[in-house]
N, C-alpha and C positions, 0 to 999 in steps of 0.2 A: 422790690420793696421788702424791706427786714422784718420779721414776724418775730414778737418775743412775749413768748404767753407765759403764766404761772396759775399753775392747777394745785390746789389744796387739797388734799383727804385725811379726815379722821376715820380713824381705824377703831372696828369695833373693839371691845376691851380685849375679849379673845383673840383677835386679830390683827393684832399688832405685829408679832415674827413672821406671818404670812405677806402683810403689807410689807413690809420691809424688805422681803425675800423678791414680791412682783416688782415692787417698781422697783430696786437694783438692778435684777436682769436687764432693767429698759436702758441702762448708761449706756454701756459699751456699743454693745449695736445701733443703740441710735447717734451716737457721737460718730461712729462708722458710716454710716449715710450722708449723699452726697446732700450739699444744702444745710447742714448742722453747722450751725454755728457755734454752738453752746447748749450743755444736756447736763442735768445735775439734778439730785434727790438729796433734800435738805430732811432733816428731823430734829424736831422742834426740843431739844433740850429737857425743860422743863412741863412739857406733853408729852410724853414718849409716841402716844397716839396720833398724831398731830405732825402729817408729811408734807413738803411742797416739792414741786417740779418747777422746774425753771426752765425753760428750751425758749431759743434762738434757730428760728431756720433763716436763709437767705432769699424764699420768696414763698408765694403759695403753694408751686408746685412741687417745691421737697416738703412743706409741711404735707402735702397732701399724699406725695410717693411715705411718708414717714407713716402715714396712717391706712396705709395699705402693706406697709411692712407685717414679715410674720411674729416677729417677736410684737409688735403692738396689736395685732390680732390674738396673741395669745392673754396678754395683757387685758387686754375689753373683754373677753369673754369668762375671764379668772378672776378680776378683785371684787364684784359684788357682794359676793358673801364674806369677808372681810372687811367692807368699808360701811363708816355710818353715813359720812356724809361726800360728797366730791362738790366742788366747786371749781370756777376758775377767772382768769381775768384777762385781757390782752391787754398786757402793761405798754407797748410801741407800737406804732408803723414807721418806719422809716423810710423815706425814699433815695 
């Protein structure tokens, strides 16, 4: 079953270069993980503060290997002080 979520973060005002620096890191290596389907970090144009995540895994068990990766451990334990707000959605299930 296809997992396709989208995570929202405004970035404190100070904290803008710093967000933008964490979740870039997160592309590459998560695109590199097995079960990614799709990994990308949007910024909102016209919010500079104002990021989304888009990821696609192909079941639970890579989103789940994905969130025991070290670069998303480094991730969770780094953007708090940075972020004002995180939200998110699961936009599909696909079977």
């Amino acid at each position: 079953m296809t997992i396709t979520k989208r995570v929202t973060f405004i970035a404190k005002e100070d904290g803008i270069e710093k967000m933008r620096e964490l979740l870039t890191a997160m592309v590459a290596p998560s695109k590199a993980e097995d079960g990614c389907i799709f990994y990308d970090i949007f910024q909102y144009e016209d919010r500079p503060e104002k990021f989304m995540a888009v990821e696609s895994w192909r079941d639970e068990k890579a989103l789940d290997g994905h969130k025991a990766s070290p670069h998303y451990k480094i991730y969770k334990s780094s953007f708090e002080p940075y972020c004002l707000k995180k939200y998110s959605d699961e936009l599909e299930v696909l079977g």
